[in-house]
N, C-alpha and C positions, 0 to 999 in steps of 0.2 A: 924242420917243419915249422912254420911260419907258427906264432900265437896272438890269437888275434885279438881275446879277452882276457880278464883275470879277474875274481870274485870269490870273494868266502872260501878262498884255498883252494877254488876251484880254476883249472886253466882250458880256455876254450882252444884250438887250433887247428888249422886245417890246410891239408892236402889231396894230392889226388893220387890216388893207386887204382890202375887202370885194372878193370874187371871186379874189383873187390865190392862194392858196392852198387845197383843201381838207383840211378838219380843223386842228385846234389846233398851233399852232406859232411860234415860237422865232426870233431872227433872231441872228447869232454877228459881231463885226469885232474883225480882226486886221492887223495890218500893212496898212491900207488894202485889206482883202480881205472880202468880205463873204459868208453864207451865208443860206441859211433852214433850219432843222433841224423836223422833225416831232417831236412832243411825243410822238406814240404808239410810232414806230416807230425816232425817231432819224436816219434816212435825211436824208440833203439834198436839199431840195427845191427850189432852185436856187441859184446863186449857186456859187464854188470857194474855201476853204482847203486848207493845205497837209495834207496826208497825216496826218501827227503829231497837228495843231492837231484835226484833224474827229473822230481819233479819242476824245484828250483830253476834249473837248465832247459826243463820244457818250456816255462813261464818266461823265460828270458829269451829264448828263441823265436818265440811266438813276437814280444814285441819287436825282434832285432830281424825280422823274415827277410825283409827288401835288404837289409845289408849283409844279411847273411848271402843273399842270393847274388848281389853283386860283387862279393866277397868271390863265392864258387865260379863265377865269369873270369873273374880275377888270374886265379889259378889253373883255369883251365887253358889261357893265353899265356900261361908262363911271366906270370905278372904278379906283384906283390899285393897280398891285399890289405886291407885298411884296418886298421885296432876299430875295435866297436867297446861302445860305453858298458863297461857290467853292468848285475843288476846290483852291486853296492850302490851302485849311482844314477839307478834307476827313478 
């Protein structure tokens, strides 16, 4: 599975597993902890990070939406998607 960020230990990446999720989104590991974050709304959509980490990850999705979403276009055509800037480098 493709990663497409990487930030304060934290690795963003994404794929598609058909039925598992509705709408566009995100998968986050950290410390052997794993999420799925919703690209639209940010929300986790299952999986737990720590408090800090989820918020972090919402903050950084929220500025990264348009490439997160072109990212999910990406993968949905069977197509690589693009490294996006952390929010180290924010």
């Amino acid at each position: 599975m493709p990663s497409i960020a990487d930030f304060f230990g934290i690795t963003i990446y994404m794929y598609y597993a058909h039925g598992k999720h509705k709408g566009p989104y995100f998968h986050a590991r950290y410390q052997g902890g794993d999420a799925s974050f919703s690209i639209d709304t940010g929300e986790i959509l299952a999986g737990h990070l720590p408090t800090k980490v989820t918020k972090l990850i919402q903050e950084w999705a929220q500025r990264h939406r348009a490439e997160l979403s072109d990212n999910w276009s990406k993968i949905l055509k069977n197509e690589i998607p693009k490294y996006i800037q952390g929010a180290d480098n924010d």
